[in-house]
Backbone bond lengths (Angstrom), bond angles and torsions (degrees), N, CA, C in turn:
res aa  C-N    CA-C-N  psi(-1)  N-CA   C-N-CA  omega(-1)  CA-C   N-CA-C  phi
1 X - - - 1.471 - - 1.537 111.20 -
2 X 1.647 110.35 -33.65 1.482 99.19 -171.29 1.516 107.31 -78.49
3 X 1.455 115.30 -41.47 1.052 131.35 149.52 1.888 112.15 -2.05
4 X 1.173 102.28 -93.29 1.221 126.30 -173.77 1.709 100.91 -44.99
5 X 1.589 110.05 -60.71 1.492 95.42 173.86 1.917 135.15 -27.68
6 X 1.618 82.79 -55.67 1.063 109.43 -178.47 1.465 113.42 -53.35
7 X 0.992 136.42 -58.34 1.514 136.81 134.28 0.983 120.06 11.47
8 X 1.221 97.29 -111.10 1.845 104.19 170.52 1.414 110.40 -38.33
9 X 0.905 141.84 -71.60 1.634 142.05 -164.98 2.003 108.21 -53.75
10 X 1.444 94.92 -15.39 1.737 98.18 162.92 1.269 113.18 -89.66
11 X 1.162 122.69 -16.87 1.369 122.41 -153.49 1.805 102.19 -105.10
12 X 1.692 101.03 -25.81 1.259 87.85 -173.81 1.428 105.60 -96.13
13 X 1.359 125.55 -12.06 1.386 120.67 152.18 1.425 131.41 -66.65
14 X 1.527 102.22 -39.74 1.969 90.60 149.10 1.464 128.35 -35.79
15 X 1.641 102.45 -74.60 1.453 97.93 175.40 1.776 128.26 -50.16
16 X 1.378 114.14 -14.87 1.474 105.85 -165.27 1.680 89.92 -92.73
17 X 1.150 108.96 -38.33 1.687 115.54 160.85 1.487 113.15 -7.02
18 X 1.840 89.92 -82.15 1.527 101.98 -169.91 1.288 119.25 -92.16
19 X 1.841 130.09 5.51 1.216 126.85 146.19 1.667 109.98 -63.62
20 X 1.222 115.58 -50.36 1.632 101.95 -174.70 1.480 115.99 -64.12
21 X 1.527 132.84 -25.00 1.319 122.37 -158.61 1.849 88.61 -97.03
22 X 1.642 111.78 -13.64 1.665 95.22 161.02 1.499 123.79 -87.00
23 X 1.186 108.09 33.07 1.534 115.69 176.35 1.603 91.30 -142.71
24 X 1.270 121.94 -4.63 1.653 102.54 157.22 1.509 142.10 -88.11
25 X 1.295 135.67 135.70 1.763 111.91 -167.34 1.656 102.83 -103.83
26 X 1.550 111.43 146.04 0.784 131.99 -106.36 2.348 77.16 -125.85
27 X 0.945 124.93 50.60 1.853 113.49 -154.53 1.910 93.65 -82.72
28 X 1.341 111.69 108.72 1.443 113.92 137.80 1.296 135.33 -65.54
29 X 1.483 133.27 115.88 1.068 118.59 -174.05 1.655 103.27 -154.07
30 X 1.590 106.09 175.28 1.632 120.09 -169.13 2.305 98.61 -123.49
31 X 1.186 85.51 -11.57 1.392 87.72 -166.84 1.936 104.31 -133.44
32 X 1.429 115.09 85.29 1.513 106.01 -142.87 1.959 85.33 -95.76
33 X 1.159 146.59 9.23 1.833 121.47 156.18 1.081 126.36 -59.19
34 X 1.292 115.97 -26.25 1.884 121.42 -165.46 1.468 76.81 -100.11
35 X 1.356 161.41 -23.67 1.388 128.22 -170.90 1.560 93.97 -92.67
36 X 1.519 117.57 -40.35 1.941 109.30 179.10 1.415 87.18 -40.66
37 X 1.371 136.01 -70.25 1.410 130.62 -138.96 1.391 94.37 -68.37
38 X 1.140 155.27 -52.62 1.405 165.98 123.78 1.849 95.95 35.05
39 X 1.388 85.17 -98.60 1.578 129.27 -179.27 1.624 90.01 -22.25
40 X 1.487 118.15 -73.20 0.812 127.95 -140.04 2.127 103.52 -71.13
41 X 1.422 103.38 -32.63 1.586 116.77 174.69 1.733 101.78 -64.64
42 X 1.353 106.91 -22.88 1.888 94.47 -154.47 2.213 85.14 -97.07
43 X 1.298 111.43 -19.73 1.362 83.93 151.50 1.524 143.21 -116.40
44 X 1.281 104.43 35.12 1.723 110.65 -178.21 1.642 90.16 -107.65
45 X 1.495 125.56 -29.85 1.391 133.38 -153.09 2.134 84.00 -96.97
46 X 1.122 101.82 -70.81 1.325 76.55 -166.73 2.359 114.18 -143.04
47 X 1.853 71.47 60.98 1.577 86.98 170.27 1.802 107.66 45.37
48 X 0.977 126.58 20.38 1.537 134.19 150.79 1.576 116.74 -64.90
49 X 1.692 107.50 124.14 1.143 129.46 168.67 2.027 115.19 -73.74
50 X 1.276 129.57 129.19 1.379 108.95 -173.04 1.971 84.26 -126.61
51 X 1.460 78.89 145.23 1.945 91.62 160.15 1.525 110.78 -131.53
52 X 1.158 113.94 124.93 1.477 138.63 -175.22 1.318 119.39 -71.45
53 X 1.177 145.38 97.53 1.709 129.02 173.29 1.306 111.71 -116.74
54 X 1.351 96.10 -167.94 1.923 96.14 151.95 1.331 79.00 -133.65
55 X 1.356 86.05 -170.41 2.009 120.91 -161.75 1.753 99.22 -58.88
56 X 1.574 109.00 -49.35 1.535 118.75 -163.27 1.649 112.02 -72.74
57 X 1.894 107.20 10.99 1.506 106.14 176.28 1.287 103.65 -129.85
58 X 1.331 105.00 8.59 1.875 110.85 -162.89 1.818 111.95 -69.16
59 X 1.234 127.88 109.08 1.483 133.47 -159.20 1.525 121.18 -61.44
60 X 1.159 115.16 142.14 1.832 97.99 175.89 0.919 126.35 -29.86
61 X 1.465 125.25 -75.84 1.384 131.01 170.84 1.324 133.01 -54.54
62 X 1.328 133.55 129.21 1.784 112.49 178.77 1.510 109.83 -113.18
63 X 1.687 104.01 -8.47 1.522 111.94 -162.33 1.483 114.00 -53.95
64 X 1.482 112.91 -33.97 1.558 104.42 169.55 1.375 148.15 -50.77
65 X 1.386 93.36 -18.09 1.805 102.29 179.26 1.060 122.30 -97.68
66 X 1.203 130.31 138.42 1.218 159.34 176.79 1.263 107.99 -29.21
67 X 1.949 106.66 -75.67 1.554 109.86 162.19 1.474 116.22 -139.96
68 X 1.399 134.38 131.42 1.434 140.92 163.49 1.201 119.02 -74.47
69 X 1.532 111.85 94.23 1.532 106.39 -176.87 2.219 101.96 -99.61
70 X 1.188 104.04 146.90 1.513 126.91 -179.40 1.298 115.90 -91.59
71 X 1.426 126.47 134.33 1.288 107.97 172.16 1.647 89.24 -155.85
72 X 1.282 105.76 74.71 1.520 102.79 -179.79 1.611 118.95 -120.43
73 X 1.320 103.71 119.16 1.670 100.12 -179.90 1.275 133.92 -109.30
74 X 1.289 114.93 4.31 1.479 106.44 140.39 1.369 131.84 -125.56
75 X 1.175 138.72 -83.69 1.522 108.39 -173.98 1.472 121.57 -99.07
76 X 1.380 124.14 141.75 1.567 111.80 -175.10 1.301 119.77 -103.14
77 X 1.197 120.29 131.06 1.756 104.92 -149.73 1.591 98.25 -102.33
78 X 1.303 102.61 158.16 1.213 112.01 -152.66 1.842 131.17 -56.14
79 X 2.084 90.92 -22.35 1.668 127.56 -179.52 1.352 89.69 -62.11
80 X 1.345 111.74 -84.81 1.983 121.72 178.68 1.471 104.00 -28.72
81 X 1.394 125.03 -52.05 1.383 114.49 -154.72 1.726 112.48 -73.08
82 X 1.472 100.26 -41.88 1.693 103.27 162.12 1.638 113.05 -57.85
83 X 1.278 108.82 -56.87 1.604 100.53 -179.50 1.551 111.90 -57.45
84 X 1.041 141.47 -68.51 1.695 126.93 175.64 1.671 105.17 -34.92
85 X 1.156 128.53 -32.70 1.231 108.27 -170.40 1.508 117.14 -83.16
86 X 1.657 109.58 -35.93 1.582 99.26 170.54 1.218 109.70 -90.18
87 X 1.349 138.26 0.03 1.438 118.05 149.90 1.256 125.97 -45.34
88 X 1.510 104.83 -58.15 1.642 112.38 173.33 1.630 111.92 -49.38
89 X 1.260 109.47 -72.93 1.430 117.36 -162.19 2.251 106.36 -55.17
90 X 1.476 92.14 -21.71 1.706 95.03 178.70 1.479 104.37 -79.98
91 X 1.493 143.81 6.82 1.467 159.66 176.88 1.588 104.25 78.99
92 X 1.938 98.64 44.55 1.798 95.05 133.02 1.386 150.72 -55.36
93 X 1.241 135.00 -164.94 1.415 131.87 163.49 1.422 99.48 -127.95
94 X 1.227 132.38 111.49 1.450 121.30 -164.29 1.729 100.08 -117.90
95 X 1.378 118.87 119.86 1.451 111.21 -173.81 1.377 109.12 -86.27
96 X 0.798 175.97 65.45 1.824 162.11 161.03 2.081 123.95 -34.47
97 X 1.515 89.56 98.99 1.819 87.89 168.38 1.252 117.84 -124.48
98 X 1.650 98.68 144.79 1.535 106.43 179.47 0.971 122.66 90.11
99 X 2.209 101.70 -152.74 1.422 99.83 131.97 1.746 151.18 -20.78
100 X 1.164 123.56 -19.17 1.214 116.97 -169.67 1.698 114.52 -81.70
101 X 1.617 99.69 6.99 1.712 103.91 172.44 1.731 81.66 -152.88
102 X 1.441 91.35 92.09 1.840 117.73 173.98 1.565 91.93 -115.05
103 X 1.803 90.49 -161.47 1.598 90.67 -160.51 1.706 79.67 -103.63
104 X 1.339 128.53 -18.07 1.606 127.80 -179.55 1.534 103.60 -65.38
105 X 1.273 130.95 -2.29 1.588 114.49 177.22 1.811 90.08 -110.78
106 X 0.792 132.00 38.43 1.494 141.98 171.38 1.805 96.56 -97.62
107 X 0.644 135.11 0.90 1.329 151.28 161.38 1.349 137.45 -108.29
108 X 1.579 112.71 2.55 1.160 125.27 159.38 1.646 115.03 -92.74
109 X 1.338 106.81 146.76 1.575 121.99 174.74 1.628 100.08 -32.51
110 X 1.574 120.68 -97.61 1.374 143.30 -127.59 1.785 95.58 -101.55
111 X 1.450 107.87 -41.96 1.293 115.27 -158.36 1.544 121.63 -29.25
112 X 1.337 109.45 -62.11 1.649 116.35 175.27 1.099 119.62 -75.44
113 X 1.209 131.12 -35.77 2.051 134.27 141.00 1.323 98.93 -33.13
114 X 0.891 126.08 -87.32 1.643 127.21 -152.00 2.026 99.42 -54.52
115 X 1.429 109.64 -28.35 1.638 91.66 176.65 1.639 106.12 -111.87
116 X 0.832 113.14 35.93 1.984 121.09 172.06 1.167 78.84 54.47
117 X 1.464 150.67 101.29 1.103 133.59 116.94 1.601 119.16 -136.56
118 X 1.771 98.06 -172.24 2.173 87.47 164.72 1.329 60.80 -157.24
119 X 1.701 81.24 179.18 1.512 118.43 168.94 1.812 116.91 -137.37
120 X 1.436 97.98 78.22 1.447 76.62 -179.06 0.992 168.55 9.81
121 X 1.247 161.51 139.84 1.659 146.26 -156.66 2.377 66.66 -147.15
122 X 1.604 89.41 149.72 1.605 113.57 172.81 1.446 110.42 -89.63
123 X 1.278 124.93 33.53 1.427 123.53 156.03 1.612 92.80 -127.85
124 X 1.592 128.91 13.11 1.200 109.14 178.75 1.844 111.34 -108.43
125 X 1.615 116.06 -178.73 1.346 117.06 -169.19 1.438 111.99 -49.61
126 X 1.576 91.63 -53.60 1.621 105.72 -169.32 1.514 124.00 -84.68
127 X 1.400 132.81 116.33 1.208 139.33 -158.70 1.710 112.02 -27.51
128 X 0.869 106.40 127.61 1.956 112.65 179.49 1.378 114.84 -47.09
129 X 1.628 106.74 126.51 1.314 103.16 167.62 1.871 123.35 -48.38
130 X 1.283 159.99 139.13 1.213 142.43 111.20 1.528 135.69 -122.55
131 X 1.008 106.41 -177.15 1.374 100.36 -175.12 1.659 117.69 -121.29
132 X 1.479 119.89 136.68 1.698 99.45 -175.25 1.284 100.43 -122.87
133 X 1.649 136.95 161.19 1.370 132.22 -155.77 1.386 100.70 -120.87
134 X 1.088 143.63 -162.91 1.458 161.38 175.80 2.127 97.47 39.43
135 X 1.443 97.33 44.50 2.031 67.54 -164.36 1.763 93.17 -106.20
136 X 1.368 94.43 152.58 1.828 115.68 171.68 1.595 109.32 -65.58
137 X 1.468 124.95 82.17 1.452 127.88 -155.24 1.832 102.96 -92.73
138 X 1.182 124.00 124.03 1.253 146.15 165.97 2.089 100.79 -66.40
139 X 1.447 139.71 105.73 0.966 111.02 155.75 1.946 109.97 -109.11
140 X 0.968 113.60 132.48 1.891 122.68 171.61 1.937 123.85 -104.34
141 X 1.547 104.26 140.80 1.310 112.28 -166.40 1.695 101.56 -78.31
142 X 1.285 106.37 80.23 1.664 118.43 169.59 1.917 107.41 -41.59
143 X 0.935 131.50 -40.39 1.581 161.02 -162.72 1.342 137.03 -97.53
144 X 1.293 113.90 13.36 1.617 145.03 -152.61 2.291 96.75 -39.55
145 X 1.589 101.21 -39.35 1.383 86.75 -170.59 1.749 99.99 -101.17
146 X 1.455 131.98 42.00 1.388 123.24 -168.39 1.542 108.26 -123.60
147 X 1.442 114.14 126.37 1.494 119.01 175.24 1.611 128.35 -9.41
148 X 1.925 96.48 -46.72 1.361 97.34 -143.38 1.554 82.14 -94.99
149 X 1.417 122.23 -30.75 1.787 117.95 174.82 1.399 125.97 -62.11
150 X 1.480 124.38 -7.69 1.302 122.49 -147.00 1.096 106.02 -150.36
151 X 1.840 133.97 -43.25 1.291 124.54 -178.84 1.693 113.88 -31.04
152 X 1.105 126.09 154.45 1.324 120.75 170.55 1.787 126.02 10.77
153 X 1.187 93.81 24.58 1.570 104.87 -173.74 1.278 99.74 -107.41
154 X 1.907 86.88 125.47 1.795 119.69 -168.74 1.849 100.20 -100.88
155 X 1.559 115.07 104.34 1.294 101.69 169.60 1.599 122.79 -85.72
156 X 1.058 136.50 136.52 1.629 128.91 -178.27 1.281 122.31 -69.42
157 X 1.405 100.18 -18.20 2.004 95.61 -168.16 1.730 91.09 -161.03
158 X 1.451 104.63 169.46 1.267 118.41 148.71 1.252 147.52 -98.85
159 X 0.918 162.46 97.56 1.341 167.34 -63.27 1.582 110.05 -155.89
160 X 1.141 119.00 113.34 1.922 97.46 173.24 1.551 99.40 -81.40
161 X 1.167 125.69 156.94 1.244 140.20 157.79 1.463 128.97 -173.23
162 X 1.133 120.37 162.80 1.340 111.72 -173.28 1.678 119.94 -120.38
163 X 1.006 140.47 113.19 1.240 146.21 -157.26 1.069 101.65 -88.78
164 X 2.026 110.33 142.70 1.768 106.82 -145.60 1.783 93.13 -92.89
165 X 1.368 98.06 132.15 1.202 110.82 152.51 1.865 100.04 118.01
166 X 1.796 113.62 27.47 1.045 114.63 -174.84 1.470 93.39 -137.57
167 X 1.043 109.95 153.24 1.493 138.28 -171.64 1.834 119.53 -67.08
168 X 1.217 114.10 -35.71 1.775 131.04 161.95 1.465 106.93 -141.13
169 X 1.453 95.73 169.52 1.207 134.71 -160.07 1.895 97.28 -78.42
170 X 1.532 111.02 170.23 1.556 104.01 -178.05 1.540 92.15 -160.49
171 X 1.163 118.33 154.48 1.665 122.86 -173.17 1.547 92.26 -110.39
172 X 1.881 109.72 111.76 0.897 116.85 -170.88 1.642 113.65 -109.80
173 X 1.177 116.46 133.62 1.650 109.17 173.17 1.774 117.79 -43.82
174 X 1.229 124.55 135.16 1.777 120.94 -167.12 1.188 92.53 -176.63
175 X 1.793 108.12 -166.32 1.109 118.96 -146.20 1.583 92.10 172.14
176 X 1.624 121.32 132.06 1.226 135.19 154.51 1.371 148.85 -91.67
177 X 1.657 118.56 140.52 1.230 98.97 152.23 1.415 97.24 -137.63
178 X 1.828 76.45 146.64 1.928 108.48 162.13 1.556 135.95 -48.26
179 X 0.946 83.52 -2.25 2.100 76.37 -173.44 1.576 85.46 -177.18
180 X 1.310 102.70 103.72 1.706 91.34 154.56 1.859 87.60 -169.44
181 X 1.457 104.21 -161.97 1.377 122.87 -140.88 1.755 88.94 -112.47
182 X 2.058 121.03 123.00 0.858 102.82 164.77 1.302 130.63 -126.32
183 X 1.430 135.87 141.25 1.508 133.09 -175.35 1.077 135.31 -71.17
184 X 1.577 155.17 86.79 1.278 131.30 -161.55 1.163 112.99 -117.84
185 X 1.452 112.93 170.56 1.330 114.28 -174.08 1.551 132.62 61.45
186 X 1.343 120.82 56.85 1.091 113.63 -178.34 1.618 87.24 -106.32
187 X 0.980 108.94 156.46 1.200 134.80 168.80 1.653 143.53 -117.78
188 X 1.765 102.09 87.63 1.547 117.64 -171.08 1.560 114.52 -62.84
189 X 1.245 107.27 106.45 1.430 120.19 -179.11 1.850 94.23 -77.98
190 X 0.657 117.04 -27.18 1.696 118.52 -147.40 1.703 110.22 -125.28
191 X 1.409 117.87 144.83 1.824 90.54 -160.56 1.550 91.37 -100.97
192 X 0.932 109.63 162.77 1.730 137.06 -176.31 1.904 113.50 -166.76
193 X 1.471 119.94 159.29 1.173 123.80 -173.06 1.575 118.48 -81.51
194 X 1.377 109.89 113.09 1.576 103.03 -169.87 1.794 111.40 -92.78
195 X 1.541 91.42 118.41 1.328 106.59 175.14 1.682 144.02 -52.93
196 X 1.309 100.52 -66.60 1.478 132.33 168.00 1.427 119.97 -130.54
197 X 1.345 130.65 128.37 1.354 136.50 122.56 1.075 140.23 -10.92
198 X 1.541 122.30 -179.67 1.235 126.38 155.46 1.212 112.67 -171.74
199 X 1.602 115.60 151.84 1.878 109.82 164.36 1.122 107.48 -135.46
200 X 1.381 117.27 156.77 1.602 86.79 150.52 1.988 67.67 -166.78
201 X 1.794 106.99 -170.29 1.315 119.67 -171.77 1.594 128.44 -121.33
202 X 1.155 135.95 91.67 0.939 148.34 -138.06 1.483 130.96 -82.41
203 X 1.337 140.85 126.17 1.390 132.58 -147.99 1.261 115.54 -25.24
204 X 1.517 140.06 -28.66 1.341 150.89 -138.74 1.804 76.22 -104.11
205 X 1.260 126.37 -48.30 1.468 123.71 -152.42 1.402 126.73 89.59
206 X 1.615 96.86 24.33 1.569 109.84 173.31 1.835 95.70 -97.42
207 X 1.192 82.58 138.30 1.934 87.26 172.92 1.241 114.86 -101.46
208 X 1.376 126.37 134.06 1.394 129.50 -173.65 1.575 108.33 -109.12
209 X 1.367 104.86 162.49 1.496 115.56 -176.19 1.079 92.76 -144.88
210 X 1.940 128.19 150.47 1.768 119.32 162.13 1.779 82.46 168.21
211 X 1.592 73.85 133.50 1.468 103.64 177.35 1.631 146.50 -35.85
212 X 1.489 79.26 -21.15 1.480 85.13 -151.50 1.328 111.77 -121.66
213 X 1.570 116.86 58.82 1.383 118.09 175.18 1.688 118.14 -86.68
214 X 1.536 100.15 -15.44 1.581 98.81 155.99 1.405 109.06 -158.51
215 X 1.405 107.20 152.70 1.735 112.69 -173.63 1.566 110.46 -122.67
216 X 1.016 110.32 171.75 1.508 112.87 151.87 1.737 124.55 -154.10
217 X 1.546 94.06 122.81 1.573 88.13 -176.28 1.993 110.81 -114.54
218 X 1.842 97.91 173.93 1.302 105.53 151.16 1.656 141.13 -72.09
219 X 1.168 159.24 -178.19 1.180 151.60 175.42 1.331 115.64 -174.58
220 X 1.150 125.37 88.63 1.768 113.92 -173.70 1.578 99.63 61.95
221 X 1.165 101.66 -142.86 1.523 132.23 171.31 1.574 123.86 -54.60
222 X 1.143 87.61 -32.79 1.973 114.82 173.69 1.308 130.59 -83.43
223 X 1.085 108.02 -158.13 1.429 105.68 -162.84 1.920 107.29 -164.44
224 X 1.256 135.24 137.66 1.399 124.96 178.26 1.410 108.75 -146.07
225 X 1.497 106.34 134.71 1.411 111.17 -173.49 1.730 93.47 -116.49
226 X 1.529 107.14 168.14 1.360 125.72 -176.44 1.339 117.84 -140.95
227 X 1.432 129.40 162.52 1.292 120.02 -165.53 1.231 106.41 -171.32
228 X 1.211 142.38 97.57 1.622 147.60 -142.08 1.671 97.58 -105.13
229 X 1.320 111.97 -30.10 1.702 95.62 170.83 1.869 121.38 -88.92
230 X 1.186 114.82 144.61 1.295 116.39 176.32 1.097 118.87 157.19
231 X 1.379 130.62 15.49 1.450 135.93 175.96 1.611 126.16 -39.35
232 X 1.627 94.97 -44.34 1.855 92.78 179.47 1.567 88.20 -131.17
233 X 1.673 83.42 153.08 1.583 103.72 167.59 1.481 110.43 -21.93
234 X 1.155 110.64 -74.90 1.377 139.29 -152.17 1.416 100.96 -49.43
235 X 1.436 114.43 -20.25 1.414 116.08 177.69 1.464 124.27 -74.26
236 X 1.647 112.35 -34.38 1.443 129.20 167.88 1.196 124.72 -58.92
237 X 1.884 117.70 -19.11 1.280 133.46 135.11 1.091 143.61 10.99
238 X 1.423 89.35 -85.16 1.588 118.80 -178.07 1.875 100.10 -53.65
239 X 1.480 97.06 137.27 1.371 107.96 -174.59 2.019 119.16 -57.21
240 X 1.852 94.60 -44.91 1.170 118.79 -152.19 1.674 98.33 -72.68
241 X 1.623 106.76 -42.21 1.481 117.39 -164.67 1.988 99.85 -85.06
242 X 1.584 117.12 -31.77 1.500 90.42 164.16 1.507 116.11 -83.27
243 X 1.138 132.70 6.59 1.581 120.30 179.98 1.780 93.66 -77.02
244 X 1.446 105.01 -48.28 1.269 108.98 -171.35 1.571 110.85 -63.24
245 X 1.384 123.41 -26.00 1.371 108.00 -178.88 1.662 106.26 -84.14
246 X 1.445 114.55 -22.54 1.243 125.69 -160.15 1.988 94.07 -86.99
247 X 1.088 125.66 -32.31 1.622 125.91 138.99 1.352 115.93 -16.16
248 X 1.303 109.04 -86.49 1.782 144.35 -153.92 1.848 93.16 -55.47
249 X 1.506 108.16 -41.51 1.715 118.58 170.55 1.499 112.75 -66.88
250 X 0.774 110.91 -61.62 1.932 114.50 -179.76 2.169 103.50 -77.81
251 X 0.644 132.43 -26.21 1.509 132.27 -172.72 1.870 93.58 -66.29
252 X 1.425 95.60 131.37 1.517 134.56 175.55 1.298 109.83 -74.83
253 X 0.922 149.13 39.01 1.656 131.36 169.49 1.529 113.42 -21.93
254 X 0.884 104.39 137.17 2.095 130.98 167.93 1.347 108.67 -92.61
């Protein structure tokens, strides 16, 4: 009989084990303020537990969590880079910010295969990836009827902009920031659902527009979202852009 207790009373702490760590998120990172600030939105917004690492503590298993979000900006080593990928493709939730699709993971095996993309090099067809820093960034709701654009998501202003491959301009629901870090030119080989935009105008005083400040794709079993703004803490801040990332974490894919 005691036996038997004992049993059960292991078993049901196993299971409560691995119900709670599937309601915990899971943030790899090299640069850990913008994930506290992170962490800290995904539990006032929606009672989410977060655990913080970098890559060099990241556990065998990842299948338990809920969602593995990335936030790594310089090198991604090769252990992490296989594990994010069969997490996803085994029907993870794999988050991606920033940095974590720079031009330094152009040197990984699978990485940009496994998410349809490149990044140009400036001797190639398609305009060169780069990146410019301090810029006044325009972001717009590309996605007007999609979970991760709209749940409880408060936009501040409207935005003119013109979405590439249309003829005029359209005043789009968005939201700014002043000083942060911007990405251009990536280049989607592979189709997936494009989220948000971006504009903003660039030292030269050319103004840019391009699609793809956030995506969302399929993967196997999984699922991977992206998110090109997030350079400083201070950016995870902003009310409008963590509801929306704090979305992209709880959102169900079909």
């Amino acid at each position: 009989m005691i036996l038997k207790k004992t049993l059960i009373t292991f078993a049901f702490v196993a299971l409560t084990s691995v119900h709670l760590m599937a309601q915990e998120i899971l943030m790899v990172a090299d640069e850990f303020p913008a994930m506290e600030v992170l962490a800290k939105s995904l539990k006032q917004m929606e009672g989410l537990s977060s655990q913080i690492i970098s890559q060099k503590e990241l556990p065998n298993d990842l299948s338990g969590f809920q969602a593995v979000v990335v936030y790594i900006h310089k090198d991604l080593d090769a252990g992490p880079e296989e594990a994010f990928i069969q997490y996803a493709k085994a029907g993870g939730k794999l988050i991606l910010l920033h940095h974590t699709i720079s031009s330094g993971k152009r040197k990984n095996k699978d990485w940009f295969s496994f998410l349809g993309l490149e990044l140009p090099l400036a001797n190639q067809t398609a305009p060169a990836y780069k990146y410019i820093d301090d810029m006044n960034m325009d972001i717009v709701n590309l996605a007007p009827s999609h979970f991760i654009t709209t749940h409880k998501v408060v936009y501040p202003k409207k935005i003119k902009y013109q979405p590439e491959g249309t003829s005029k301009p359209k005043k789009l629901a968005g939201f700014n920031f002043p000083k942060t870090e911007v990405y251009m030119n990536h280049h989607l080989v592979t189709p997936r659902t494009l989220l948000l935009g971006f504009k903003f105008t660039d030292p030269e005083g050319r103004e840019w527009t391009q699609d793809r400040s956030a995506w969302c794709m399929n993967t196997g079993k999984g699922w991977v979202f992206y998110s090109q703004a997030g350079h400083y803490a201070q950016d995870f801040e902003d009310p409008t852009y963590a509801r929306i990332l704090a979305n992209a974490v709880v959102y169900n894919p079909e």
